[in-house]
C-alpha positions in Angstrom: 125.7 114.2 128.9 126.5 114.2 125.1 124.6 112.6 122.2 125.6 110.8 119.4 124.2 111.9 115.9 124.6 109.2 113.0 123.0 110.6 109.4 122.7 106.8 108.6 121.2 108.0 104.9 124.3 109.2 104.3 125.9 106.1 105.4 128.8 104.5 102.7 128.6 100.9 104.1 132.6 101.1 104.7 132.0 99.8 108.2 134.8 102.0 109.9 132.4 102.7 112.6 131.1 99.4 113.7 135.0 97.9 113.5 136.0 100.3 116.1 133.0 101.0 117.7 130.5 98.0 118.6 129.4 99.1 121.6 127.7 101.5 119.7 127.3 100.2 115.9 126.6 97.4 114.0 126.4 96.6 110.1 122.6 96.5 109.3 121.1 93.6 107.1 121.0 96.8 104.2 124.7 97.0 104.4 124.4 100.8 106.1 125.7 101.5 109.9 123.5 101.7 112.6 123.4 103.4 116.0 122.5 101.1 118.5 119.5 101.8 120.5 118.7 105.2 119.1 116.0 107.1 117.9 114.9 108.9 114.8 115.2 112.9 115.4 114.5 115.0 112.0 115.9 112.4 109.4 119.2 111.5 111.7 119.6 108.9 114.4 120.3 110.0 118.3 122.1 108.7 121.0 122.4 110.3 124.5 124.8 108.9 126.6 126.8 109.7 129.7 130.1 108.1 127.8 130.7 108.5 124.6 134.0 105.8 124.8 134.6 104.8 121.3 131.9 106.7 119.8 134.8 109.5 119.4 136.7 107.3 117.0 134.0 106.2 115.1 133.2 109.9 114.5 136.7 110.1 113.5 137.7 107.5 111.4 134.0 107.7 109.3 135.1 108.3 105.7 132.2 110.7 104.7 132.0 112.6 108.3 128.1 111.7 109.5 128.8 110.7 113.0 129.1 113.9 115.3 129.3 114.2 119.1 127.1 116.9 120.7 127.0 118.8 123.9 123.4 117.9 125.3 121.8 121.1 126.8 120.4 119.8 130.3 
């Protein structure tokens, strides 16, 4: 399992993620990224998933570098 981390305060608005990641993210009505169905963990926004698909090129194509892909320690 890994887990997507989003540290949506840090969040530009460029929308990088969401164009090549929807399955995951969408532009929020405040103009900042959101992970989909996640939760709030210590200020950041989780994810754990089985796949992390497209998730990987959000991560990479993120201008300021606030989307990371974690190991999940089962």
């Amino acid at each position: 399992m890994k887990k997507i981390v989003h540290q949506r305060k840090k969040c530009i608005g460029c929308s990088s993620c969401a164009m090549v990641c929807q399955e995951f993210f969408i532009m929020d009505k405040d103009g900042s990224a959101t992970l989909k169905n996640s939760r709030e963990v210590g200020g950041n926004f989780e994810l754990v998933v089985e796949n992390t698909k497209c998730a990987k090129d959000a991560a990479f194509m993120c201008p300021v570098k606030i989307i990371k892909i974690e190991e999940v320690d089962q």
